[in-house]
C-alpha positions in Angstrom: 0.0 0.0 0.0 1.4 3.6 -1.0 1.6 5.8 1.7 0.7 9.3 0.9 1.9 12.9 3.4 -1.2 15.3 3.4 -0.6 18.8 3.3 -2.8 21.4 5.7 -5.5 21.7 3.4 -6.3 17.8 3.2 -6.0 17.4 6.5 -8.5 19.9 7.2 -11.1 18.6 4.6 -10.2 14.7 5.9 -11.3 16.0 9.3 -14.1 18.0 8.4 -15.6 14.4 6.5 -14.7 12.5 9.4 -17.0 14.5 11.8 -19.9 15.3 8.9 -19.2 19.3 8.5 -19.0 18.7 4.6 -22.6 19.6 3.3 -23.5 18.2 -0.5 -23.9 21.8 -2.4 -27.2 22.6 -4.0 -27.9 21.4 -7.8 -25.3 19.4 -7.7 -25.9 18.0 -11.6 -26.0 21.8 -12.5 -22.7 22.3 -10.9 -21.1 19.6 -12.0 -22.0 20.2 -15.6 -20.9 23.4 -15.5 -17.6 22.5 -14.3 -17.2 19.8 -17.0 -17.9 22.9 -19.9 -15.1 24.7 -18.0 -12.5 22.2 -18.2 -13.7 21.4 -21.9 -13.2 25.0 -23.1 -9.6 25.1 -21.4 -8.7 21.6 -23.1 -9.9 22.5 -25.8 -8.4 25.4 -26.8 -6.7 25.4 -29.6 -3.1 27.4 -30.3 -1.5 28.8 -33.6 2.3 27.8 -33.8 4.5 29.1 -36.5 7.4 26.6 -38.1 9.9 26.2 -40.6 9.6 23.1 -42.9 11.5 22.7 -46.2 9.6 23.6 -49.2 9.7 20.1 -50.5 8.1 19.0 -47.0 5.3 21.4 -47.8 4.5 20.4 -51.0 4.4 17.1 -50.2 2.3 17.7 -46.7 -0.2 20.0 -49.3 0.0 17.1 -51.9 -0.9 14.4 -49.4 -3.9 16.5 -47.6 -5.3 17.0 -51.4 -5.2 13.5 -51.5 -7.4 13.1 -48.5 -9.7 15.7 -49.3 -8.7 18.0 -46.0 -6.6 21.4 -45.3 -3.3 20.6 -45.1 -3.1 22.4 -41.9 -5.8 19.9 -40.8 -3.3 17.1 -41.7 -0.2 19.0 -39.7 -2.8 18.8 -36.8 -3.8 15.6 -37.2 -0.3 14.1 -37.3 0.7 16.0 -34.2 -2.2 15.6 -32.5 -1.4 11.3 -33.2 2.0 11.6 -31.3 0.3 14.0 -28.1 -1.9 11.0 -27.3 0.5 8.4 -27.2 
């Protein structure tokens, strides 16, 4: 079994459970699906990034993403979004 140190704040919140000072808050399915849009929107957020590829790269990335129909920024994103997940 892992042991595990609690800092000041967990303790407190351990001991408030323990002696039943921890309320459940109102709406609770409200709440918590607010809270999941929140996380969503910060996960989900997308960035631009600038880089420098060789022409010949480009073409090629452009010539594949032609070839599938799709921007080939959508294919640049789609390959790195491949190797973020792994």
């Amino acid at each position: 079994m892992k042991y595990y140190e609690l800092d000041k704040e967990e303790l407190d919140v351990l001991s408030n459970y323990g002696s039943g000072k921890l309320t459940s808050i109102r709406n609770l399915d409200k709440e918590r699906e607010l809270y999941k849009r929140y996380a969503k929107n910060v996960l989900e957020k997308t960035r631009n990034i600038n880089i420098r590829i060789s022409e010949k790269v480009l073409q090629k990335l452009k010539s594949q993403a032609a070839l599938q129909g799709i921007p080939y920024q959508t294919l640049v994103s789609s390959v790195l979004h491949q190797f973020s997940v792994k």
